[in-house]
N, CA, C and O atoms as a GROMACS GRO file, in nm:
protein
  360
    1UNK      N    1  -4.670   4.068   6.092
    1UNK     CA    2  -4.633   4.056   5.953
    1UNK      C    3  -4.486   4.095   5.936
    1UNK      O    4  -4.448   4.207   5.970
    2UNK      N    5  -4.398   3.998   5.881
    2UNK     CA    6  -4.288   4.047   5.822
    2UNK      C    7  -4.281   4.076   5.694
    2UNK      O    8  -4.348   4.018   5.609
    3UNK      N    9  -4.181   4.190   5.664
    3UNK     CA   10  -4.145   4.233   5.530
    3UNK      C   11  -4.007   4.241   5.472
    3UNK      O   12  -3.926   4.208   5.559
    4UNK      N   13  -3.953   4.270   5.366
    4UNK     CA   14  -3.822   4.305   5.353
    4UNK      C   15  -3.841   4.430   5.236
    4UNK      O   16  -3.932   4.447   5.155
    5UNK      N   17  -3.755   4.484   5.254
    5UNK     CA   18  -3.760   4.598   5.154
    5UNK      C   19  -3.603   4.571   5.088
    5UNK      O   20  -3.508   4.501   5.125
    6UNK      N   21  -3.623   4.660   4.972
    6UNK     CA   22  -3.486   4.606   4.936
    6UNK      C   23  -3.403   4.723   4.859
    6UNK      O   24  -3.478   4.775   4.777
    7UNK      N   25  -3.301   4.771   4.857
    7UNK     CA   26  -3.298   4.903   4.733
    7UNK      C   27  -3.164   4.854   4.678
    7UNK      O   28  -3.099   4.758   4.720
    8UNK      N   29  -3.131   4.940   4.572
    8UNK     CA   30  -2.967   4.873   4.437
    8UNK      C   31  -2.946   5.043   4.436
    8UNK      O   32  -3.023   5.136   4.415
    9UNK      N   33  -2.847   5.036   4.458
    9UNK     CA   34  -2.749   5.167   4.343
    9UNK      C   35  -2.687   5.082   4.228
    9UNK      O   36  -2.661   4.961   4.226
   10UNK      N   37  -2.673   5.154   4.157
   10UNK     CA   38  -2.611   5.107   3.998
   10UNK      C   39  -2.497   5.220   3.968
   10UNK      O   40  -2.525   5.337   3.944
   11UNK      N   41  -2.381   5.174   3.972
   11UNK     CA   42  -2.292   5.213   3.880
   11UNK      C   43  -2.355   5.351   3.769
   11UNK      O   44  -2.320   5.466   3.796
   12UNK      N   45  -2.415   5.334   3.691
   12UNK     CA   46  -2.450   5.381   3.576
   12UNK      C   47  -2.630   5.316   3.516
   12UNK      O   48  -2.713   5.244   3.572
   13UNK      N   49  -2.627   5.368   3.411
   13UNK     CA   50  -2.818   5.399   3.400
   13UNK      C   51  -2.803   5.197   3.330
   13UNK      O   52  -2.911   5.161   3.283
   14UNK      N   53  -2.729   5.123   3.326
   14UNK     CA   54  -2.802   4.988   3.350
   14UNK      C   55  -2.818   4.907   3.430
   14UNK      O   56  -2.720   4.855   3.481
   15UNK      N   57  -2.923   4.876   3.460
   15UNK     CA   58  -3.003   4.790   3.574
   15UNK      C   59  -2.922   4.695   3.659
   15UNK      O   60  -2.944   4.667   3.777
   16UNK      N   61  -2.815   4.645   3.574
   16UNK     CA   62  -2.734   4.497   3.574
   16UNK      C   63  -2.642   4.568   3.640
   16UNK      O   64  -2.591   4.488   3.718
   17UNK      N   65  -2.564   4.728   3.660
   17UNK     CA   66  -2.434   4.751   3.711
   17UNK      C   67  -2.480   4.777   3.872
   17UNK      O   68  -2.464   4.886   3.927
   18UNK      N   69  -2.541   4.655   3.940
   18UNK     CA   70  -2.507   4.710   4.062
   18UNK      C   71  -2.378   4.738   4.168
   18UNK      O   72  -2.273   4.674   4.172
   19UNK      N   73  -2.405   4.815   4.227
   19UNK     CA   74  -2.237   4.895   4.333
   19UNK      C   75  -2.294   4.875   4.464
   19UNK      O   76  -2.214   4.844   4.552
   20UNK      N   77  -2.447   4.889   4.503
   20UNK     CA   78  -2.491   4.854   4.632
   20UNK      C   79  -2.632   4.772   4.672
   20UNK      O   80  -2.736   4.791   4.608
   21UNK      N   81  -2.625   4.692   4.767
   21UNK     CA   82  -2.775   4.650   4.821
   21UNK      C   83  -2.805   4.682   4.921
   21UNK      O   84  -2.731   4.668   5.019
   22UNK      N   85  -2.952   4.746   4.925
   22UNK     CA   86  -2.901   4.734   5.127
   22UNK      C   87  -3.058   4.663   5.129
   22UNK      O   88  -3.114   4.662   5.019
   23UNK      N   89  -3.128   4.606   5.238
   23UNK     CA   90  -3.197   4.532   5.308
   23UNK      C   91  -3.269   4.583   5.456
   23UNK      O   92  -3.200   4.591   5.558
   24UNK      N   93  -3.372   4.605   5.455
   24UNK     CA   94  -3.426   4.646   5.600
   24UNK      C   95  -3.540   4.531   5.644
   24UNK      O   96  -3.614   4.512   5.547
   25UNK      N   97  -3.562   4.483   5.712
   25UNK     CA   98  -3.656   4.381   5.752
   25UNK      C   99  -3.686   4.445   5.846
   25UNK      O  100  -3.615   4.496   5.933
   26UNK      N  101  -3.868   4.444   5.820
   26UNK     CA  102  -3.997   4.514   5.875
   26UNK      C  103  -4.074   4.375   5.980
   26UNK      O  104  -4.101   4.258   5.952
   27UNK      N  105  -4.087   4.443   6.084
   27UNK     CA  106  -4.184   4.358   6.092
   27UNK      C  107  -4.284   4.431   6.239
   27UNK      O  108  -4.254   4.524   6.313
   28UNK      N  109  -4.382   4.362   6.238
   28UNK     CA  110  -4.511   4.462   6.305
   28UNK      C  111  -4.482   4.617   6.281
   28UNK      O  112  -4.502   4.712   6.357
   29UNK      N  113  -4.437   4.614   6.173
   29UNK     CA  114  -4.408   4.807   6.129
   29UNK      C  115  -4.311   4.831   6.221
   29UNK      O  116  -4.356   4.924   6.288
   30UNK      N  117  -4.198   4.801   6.266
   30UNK     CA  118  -4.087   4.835   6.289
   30UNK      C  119  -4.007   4.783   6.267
   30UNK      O  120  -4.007   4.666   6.306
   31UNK      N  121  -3.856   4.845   6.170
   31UNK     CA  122  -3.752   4.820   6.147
   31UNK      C  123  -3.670   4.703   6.236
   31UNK      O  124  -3.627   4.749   6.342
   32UNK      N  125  -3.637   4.549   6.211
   32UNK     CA  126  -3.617   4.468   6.353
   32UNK      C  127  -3.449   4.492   6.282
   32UNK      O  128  -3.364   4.539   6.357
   33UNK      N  129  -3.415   4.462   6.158
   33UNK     CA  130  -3.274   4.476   6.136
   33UNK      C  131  -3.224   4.532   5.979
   33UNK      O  132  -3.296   4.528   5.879
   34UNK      N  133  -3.128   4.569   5.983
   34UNK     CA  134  -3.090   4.585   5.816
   34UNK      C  135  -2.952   4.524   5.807
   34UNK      O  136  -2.877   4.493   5.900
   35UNK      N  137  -2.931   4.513   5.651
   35UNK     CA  138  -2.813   4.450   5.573
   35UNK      C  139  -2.769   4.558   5.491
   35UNK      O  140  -2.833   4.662   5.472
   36UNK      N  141  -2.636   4.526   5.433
   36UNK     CA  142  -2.549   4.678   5.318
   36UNK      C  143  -2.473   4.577   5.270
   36UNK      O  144  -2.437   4.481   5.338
   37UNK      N  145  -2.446   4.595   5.154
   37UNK     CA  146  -2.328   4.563   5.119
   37UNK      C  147  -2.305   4.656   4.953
   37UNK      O  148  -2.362   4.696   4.851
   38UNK      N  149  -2.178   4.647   5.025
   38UNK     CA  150  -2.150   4.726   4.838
   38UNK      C  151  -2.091   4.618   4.758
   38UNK      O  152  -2.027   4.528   4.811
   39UNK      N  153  -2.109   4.625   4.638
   39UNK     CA  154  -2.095   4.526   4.514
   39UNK      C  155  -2.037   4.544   4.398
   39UNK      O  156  -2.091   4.610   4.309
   40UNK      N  157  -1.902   4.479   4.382
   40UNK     CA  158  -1.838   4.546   4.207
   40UNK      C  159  -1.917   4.506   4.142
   40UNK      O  160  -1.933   4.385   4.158
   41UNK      N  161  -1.987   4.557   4.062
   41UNK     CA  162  -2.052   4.571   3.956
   41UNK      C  163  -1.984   4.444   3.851
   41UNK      O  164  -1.863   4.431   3.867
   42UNK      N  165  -2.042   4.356   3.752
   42UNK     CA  166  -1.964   4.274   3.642
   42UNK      C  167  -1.852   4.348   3.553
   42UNK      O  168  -1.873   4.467   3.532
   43UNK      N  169  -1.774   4.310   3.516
   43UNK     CA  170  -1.664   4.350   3.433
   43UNK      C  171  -1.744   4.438   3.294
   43UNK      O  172  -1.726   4.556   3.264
   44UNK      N  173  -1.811   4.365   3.245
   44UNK     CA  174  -1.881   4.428   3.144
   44UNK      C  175  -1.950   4.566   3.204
   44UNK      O  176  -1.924   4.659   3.127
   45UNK      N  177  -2.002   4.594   3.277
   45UNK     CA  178  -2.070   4.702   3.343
   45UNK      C  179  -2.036   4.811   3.424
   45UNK      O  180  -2.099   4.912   3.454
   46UNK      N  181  -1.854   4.745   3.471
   46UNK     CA  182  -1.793   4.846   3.560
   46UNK      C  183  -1.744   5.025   3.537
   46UNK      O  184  -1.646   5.095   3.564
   47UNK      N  185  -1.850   5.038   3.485
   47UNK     CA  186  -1.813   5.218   3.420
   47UNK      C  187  -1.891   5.281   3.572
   47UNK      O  188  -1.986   5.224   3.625
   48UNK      N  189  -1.834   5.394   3.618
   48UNK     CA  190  -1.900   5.453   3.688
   48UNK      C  191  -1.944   5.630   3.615
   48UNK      O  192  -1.879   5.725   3.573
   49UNK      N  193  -2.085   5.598   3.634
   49UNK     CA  194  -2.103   5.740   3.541
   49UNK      C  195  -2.122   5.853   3.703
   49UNK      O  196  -2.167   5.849   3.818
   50UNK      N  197  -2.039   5.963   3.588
   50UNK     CA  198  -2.054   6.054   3.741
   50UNK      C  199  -2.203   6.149   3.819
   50UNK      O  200  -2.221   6.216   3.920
   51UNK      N  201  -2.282   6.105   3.706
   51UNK     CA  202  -2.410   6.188   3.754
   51UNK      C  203  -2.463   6.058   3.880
   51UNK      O  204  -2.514   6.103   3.983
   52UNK      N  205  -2.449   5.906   3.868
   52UNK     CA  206  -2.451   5.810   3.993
   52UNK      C  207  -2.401   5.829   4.097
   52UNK      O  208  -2.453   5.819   4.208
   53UNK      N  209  -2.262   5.868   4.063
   53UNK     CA  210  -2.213   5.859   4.175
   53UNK      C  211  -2.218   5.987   4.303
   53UNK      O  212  -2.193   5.986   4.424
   54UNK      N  213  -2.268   6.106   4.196
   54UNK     CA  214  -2.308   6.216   4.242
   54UNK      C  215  -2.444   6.172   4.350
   54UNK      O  216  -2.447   6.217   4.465
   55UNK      N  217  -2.532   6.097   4.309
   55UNK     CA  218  -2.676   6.091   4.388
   55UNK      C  219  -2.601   5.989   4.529
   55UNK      O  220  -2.616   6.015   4.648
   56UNK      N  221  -2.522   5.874   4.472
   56UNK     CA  222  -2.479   5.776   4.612
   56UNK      C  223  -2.360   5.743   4.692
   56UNK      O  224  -2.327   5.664   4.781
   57UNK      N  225  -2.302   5.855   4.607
   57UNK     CA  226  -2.129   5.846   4.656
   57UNK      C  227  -2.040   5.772   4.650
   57UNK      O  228  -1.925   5.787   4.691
   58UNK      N  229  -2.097   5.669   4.586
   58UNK     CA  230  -2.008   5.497   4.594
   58UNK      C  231  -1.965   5.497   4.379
   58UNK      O  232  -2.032   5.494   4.276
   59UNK      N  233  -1.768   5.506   4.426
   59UNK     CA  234  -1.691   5.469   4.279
   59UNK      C  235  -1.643   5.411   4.291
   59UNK      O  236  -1.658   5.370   4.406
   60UNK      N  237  -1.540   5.336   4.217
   60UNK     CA  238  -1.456   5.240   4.152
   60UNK      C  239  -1.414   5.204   4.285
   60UNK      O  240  -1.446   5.100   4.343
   61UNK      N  241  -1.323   5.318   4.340
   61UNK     CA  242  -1.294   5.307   4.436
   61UNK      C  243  -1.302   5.203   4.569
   61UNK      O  244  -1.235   5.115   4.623
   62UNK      N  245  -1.438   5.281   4.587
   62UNK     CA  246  -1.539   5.217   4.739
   62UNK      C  247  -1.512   5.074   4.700
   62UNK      O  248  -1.450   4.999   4.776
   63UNK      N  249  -1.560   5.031   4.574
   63UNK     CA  250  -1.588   4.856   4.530
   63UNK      C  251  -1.509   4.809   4.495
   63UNK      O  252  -1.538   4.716   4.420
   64UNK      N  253  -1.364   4.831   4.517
   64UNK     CA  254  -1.295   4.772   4.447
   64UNK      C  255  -1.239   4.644   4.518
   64UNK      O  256  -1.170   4.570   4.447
   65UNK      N  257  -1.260   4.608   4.653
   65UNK     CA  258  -1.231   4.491   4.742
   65UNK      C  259  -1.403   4.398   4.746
   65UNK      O  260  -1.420   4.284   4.790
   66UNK      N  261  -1.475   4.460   4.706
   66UNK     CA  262  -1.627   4.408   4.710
   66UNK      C  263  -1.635   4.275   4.637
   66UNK      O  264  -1.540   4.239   4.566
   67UNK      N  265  -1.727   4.211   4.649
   67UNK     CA  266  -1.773   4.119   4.577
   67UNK      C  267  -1.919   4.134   4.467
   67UNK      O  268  -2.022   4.201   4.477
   68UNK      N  269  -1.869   4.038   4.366
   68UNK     CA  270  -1.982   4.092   4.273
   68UNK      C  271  -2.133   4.054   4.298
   68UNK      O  272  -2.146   3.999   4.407
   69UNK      N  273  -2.248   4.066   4.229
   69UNK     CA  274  -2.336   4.076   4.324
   69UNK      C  275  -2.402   3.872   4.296
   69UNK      O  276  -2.503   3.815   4.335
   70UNK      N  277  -2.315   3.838   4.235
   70UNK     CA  278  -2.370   3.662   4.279
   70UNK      C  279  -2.360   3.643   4.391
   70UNK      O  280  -2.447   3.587   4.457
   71UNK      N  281  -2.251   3.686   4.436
   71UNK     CA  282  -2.151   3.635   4.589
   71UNK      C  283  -2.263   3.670   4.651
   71UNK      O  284  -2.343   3.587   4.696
   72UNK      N  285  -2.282   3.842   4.662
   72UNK     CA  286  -2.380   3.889   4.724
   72UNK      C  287  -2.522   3.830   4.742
   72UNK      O  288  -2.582   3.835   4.850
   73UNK      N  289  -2.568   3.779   4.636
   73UNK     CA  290  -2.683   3.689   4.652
   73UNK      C  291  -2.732   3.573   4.751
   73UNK      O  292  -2.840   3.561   4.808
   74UNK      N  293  -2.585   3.467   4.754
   74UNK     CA  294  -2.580   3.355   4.818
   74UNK      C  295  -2.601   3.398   4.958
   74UNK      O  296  -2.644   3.313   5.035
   75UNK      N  297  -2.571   3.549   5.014
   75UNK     CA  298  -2.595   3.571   5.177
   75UNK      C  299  -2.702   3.640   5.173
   75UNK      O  300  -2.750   3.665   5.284
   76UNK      N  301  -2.771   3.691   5.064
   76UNK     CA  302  -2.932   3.761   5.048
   76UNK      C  303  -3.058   3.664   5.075
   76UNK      O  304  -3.155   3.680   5.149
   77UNK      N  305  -3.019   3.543   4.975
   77UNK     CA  306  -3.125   3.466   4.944
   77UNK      C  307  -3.192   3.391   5.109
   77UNK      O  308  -3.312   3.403   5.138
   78UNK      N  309  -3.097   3.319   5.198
   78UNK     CA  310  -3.162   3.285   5.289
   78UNK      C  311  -3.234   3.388   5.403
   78UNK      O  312  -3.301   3.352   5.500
   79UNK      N  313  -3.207   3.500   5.370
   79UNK     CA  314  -3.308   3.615   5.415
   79UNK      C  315  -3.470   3.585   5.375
   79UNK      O  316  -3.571   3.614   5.440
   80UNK      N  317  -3.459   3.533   5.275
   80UNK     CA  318  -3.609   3.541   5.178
   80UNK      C  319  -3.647   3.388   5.224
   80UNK      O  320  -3.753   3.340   5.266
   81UNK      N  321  -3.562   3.351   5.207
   81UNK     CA  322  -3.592   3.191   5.274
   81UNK      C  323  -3.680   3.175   5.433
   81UNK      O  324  -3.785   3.116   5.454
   82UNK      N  325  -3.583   3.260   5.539
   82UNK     CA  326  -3.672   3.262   5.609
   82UNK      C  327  -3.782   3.331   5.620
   82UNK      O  328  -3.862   3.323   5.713
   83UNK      N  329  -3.791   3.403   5.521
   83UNK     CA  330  -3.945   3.491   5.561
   83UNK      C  331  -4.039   3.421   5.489
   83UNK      O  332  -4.156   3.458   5.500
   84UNK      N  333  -4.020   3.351   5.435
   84UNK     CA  334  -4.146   3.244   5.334
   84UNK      C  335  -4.135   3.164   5.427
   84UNK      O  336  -4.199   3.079   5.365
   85UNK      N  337  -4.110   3.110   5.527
   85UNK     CA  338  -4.089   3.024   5.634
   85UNK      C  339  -4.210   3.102   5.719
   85UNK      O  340  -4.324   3.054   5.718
   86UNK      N  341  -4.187   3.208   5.783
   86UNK     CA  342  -4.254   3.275   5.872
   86UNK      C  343  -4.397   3.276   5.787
   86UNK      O  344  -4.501   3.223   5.828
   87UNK      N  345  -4.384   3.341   5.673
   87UNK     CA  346  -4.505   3.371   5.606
   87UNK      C  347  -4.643   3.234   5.631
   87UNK      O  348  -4.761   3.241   5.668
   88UNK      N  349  -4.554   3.118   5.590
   88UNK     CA  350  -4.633   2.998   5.579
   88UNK      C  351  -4.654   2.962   5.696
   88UNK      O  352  -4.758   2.896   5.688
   89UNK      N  353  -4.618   2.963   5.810
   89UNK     CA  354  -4.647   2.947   5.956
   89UNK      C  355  -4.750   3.031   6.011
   89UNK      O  356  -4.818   2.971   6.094
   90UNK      N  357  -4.771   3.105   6.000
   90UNK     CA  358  -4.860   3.217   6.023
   90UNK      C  359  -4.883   3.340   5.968
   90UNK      O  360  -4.971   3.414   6.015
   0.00000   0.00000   0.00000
């Protein structure tokens, strides 16, 4: 069985300001690889509140060469692609 797990840091307490993704792909219950990327957050959302950045360490700073998280998507999504591939094969 494969899996993916997936986790977000956020900028600040809305859902939409993400700063990070990371990615671990499971499979027969062991870790086979992981993904990171950090993510500027949208223009509208780019506040970094400091009690966030206190729990993940990642500010303005860290993201400021990053890409926002569409970009980020377009190299996420065929992750999921192949595992609905695998899924339906066996």
């Amino acid at each position: 069985m494969r899996a993916v797990c997936i986790d977000f840091e956020t900028a600040n307490s809305f859902v939409g300001s993400i700063c990070s993704v990371g990615l671990a792909i499971i499979e027969g219950g062991s870790v086979v690889d992981t993904k990171y990327w950090l993510v500027k957050p949208h223009h509208r959302y780019f506040y970094f509140d400091p009690f966030n950045v206190r729990i993940h360490g990642i500010d303005k700073e860290a993201v400021k060469d990053a890409q926002e998280f569409d970009a980020i998507y377009n190299q996420i999504k065929p992750l999921f692609d192949i595992l609905r591939l695998f899924s339906s094969t066996g």
